[in-house]
C-alpha positions as CSV (number, residue, x, y, z in Angstrom):
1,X,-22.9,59.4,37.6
2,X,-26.2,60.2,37.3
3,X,-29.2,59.7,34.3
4,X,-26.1,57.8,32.3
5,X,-28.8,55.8,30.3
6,X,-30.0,59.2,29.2
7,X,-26.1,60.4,27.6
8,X,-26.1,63.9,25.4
9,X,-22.2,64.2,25.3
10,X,-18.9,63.3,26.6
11,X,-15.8,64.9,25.5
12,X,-12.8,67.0,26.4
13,X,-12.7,69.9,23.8
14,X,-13.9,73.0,24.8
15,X,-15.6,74.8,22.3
16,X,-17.3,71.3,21.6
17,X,-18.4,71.0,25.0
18,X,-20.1,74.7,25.0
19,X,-21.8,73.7,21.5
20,X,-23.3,70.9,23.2
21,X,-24.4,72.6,26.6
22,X,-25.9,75.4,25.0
23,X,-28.2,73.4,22.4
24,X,-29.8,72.4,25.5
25,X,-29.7,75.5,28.0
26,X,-28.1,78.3,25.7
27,X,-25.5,80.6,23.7
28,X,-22.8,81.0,27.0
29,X,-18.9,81.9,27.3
30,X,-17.0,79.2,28.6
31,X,-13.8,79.3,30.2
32,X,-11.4,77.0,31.0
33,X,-9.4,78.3,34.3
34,X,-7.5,75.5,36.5
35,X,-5.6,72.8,34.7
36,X,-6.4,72.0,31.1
37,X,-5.3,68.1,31.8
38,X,-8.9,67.9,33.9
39,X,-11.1,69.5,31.3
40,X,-13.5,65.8,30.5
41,X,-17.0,67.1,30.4
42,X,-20.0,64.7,30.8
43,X,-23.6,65.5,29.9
44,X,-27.0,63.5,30.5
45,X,-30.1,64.6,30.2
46,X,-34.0,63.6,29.8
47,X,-36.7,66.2,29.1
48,X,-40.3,65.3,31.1
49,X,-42.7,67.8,30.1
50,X,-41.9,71.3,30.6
51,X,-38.8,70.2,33.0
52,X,-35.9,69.7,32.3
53,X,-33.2,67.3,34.5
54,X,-29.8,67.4,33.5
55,X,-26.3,65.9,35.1
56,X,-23.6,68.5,34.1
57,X,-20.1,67.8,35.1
58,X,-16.9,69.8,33.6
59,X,-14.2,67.8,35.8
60,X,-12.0,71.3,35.1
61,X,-12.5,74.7,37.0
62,X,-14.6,76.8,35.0
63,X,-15.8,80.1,34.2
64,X,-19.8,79.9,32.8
65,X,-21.1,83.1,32.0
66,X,-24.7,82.8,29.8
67,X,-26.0,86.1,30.9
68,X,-29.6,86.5,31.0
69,X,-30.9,83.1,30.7
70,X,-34.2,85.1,29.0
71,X,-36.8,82.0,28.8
72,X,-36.1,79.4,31.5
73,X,-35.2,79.1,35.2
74,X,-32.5,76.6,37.1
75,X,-32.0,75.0,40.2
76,X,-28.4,73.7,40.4
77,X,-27.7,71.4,43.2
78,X,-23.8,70.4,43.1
79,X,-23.4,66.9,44.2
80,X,-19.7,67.7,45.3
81,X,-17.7,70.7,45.5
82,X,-18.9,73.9,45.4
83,X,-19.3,76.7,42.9
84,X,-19.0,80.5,42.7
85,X,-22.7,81.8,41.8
86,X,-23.2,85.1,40.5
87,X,-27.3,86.3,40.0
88,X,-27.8,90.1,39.2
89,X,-26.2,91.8,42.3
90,X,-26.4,88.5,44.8
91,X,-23.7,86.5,44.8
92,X,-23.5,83.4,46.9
93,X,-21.1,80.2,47.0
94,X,-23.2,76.9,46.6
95,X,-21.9,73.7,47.5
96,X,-24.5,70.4,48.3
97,X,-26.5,72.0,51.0
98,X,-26.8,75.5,49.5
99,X,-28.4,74.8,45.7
100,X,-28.7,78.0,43.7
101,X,-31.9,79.0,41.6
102,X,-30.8,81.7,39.0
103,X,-34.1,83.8,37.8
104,X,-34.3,84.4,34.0
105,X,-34.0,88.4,34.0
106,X,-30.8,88.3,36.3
107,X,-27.7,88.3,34.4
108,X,-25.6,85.0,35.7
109,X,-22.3,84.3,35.8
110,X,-20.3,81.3,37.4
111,X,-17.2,79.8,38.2
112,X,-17.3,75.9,39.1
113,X,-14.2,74.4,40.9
114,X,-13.0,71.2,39.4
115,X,-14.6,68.2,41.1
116,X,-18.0,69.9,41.3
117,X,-20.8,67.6,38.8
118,X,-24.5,69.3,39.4
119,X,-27.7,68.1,39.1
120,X,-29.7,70.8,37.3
121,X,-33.5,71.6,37.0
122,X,-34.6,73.6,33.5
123,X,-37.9,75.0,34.0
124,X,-39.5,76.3,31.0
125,X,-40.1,80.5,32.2
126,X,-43.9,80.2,31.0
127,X,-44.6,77.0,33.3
128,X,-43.3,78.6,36.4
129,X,-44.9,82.0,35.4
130,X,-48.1,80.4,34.0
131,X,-48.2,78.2,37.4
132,X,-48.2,81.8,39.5
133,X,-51.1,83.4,38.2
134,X,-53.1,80.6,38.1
135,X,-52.3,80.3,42.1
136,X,-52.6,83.8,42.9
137,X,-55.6,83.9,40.1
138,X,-54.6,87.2,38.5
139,X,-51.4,88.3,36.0
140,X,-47.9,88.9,37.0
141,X,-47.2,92.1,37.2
142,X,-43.3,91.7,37.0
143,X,-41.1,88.6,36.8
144,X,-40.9,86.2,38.9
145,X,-37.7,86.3,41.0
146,X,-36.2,83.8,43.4
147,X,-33.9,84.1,45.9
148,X,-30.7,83.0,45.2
149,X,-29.8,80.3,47.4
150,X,-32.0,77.6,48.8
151,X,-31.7,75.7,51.6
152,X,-31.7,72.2,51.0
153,X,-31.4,71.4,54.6
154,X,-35.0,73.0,55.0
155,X,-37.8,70.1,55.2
156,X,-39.5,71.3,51.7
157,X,-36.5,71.2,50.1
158,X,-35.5,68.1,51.7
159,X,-39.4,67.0,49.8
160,X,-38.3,68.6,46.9
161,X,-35.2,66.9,46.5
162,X,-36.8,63.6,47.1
163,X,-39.2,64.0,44.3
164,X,-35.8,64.8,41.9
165,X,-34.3,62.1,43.0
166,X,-37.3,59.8,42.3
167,X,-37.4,61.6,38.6
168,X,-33.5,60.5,38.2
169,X,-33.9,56.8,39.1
170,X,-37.0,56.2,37.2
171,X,-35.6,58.3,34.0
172,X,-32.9,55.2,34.2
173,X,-35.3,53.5,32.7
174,X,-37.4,53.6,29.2
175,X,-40.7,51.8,31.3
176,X,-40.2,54.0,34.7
177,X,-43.0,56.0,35.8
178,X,-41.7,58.7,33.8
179,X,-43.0,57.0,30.8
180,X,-46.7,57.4,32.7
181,X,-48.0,60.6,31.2
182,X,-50.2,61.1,34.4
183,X,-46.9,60.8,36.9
184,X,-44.6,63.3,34.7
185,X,-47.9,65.5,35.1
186,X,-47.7,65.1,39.1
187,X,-44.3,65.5,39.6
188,X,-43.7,68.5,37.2
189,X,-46.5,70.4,39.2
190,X,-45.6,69.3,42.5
191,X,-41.8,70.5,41.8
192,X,-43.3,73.8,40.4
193,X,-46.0,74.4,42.8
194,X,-43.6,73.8,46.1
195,X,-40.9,76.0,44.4
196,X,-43.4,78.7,43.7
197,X,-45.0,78.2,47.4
198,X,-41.9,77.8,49.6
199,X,-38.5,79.3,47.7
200,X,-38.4,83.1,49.0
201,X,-39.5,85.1,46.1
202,X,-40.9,88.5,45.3
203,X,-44.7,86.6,45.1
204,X,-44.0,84.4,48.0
205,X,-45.9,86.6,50.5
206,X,-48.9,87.2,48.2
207,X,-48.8,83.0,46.6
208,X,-49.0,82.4,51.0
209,X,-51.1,84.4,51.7
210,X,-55.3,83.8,52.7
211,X,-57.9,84.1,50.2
212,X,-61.9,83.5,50.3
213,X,-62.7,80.2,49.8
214,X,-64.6,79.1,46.7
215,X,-68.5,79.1,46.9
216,X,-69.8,76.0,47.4
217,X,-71.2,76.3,44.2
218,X,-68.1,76.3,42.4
219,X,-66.7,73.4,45.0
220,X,-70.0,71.2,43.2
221,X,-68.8,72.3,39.4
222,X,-64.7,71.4,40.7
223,X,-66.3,68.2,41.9
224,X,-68.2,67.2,38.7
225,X,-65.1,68.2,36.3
226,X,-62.6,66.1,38.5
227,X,-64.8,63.0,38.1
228,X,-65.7,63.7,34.4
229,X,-61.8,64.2,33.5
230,X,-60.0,61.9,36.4
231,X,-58.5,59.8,33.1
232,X,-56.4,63.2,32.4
233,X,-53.0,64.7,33.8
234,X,-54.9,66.9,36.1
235,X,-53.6,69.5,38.1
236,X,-55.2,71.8,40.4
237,X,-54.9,74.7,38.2
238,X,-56.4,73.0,35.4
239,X,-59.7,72.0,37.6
240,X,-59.5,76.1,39.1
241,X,-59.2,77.3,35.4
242,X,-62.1,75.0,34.4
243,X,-64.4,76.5,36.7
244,X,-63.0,80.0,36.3
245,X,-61.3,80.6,40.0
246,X,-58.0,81.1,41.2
247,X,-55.7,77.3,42.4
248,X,-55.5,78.9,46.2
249,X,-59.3,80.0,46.5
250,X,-60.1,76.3,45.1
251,X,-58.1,75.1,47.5
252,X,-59.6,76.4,50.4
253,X,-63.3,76.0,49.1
254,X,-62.6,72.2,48.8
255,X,-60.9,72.6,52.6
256,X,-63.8,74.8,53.8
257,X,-66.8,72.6,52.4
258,X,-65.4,69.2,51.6
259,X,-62.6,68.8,54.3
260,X,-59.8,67.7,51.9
261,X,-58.2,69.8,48.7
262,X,-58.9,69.2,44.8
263,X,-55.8,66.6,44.4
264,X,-57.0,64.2,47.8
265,X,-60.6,64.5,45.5
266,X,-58.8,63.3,42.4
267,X,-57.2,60.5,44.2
268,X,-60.0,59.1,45.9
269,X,-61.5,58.9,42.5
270,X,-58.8,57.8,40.8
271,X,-59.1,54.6,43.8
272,X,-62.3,53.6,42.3
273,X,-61.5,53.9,38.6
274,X,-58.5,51.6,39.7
275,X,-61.1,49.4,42.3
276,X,-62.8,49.1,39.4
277,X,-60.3,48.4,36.6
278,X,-59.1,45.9,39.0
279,X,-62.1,43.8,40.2
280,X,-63.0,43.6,36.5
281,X,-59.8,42.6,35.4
282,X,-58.2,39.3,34.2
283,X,-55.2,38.5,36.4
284,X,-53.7,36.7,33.4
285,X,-53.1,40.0,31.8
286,X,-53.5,42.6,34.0
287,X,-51.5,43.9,37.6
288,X,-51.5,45.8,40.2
289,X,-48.6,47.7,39.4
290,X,-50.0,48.4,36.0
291,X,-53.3,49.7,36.4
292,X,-52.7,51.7,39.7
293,X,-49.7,53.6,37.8
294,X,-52.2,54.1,34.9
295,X,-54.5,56.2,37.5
296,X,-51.1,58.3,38.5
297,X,-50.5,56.0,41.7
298,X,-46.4,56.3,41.6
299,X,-45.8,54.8,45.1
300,X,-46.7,51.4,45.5
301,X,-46.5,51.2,49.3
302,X,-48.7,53.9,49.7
303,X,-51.1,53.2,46.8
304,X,-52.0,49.8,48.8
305,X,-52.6,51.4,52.2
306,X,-55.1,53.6,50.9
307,X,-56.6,50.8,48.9
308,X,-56.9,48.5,51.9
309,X,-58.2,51.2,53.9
310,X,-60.5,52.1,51.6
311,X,-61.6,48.8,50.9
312,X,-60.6,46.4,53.2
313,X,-58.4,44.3,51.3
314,X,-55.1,44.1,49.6
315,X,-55.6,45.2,45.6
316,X,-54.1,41.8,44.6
317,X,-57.1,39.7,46.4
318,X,-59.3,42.4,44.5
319,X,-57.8,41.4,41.3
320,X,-58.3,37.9,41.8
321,X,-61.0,37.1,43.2
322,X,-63.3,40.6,41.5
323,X,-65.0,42.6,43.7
324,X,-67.5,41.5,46.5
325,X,-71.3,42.0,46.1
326,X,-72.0,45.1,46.3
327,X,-68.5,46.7,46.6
């Protein structure tokens, strides 16, 4: 069972279990429809930012109606089973490879067989909508809409799923990198952002499609606020908005001019706040593992690759021995 550090409810009586889901999600009809003997609902959940991950599980076939879900989106991957998915007029039958994305202005109504727990992703409706203008750097001028279904056999959903699952395993833990402010930050934008730029949509074409780089100009301003705020949960729509141009056109001046994007910029920064921190440091209190998660470094594998590439040596020897003259 998964996120069972992070327990909301357990239980086997109905309208107690609809109580409890809807504090979290909201006001819903529930159902019971197979064999009342199986009803034994379980209920984690841990909230990171504007996300939401939750582990839902009603053991019972059920009918879930909640209508228009109003101020929040889902992606509901069932980790067994399969369920009966009803958004708007689209209606589609999701089981483990086939996760369903219900949009908040589509009425939804379900029925989950018995035997079907999901893992389920509550997105706040102003993060994902607040995320699309700032990539196509101009207001909605409808809500946002997903397809139904996604693919989880396809390689970004594959990506996406990875990034959940690294959310789930280190929400099992009150010191995970979900207790790093800068690694909620990364994940919740890079679970937005690939959602936004890869789930079929009613933006999709226009969130993929080419637009003018960023003057070089703005490229040198983009440059000077990453270094100035590199400390902070940055995203790339927070440096775009800082310098007044939409995520995508910043994107493609830093490709155009600098020959990497805004976050590759931020990280090679954030590799010599941590070069620093760490050639500085005392090795009687300080490690590795601590300061590079402090700079938003989640994978430690990776983290020391760059470093040694960067640098020529392991972080560890930098931390013990300080760094050479004049490095």
């Amino acid at each position: 069972m998964l996120l069972s550090s992070r327990p909301v409810f357990a239980g086997t009586d109905l309208d107690e279990i609809r109580d409890q889901v809807a504090r979290v999600f909201c006001p819903h009809r529930l159902d019971l429809i197979g064999e009342a003997g199986l009803l034994s609902a379980r209920f984690n959940s841990v909230q990171l930012g504007s996300v939401r991950v939750n582990y839902l599980d009603y053991g019972a076939d059920v009918r879930i109606e909640p209508g228009d879900l109003d101020t929040f989106f889902l992606v509901m991957i069932p980790l067994a089973g399969r369920s009966l998915i009803r958004g708007g007029n689209t209606e589609i039958v999701s089981t483990p490879s086939l996760a369903s994305v219900p949009s908040p202005t589509r009425h939804l109504d379900m029925r989950w067989a018995a035997g079907c727990p999901q893992l389920i992703v509550k997105f706040e409706r102003t993060a994902i909508e607040n995320a699309a203008q700032q990539l196509l750097g101009e207001r909605l001028d409808q809500p946002v809409v997903f397809d139904l279904g996604i693919d989880m056999t396809a390689g970004w959903a594959r990506a996406w799923r990875g990034m959940l699952d690294l959310i789930v395993r280190e929400a099992e833990h009150e010191d995970g990198l979900t207790a790093q402010p800068l690694a909620v930050a990364h994940l919740e934008n890079a679970l937005i952002t690939s959602l936004l730029t890869s789930q079929p949509s009613n933006y999709l074409e226009r969130l993929t499609a080419p637009r003018p780089p960023a003057l070089p100009k703005t490229v040198r301003r983009a440059v000077e606020f990453i270094e100035g705020h590199a400390h902070l949960p940055l995203t790339t729509d927070d440096v775009a908005r800082a310098v007044a141009v939409s995520g995508r056109s910043l994107q493609e001046g830093f490709r155009a001019h600098l020959g990497l994007t805004p976050m590759a910029h931020l990280r090679q920064v954030r590799l010599a706040r941590v070069h620093q921190e760490l050639a500085a440091g005392d090795p009687a209190r300080e490690t590795v593992t601590t300061v590079a998660a402090r700079w938003g470094f989640l994978h430690q594998g990776r983290f020391a690759a760059q470093y040694r590439e960067k640098y020529g040596r392991s972080p560890s020897e930098t931390l013990r021995r300080g760094a050479a003259p004049g490095g």
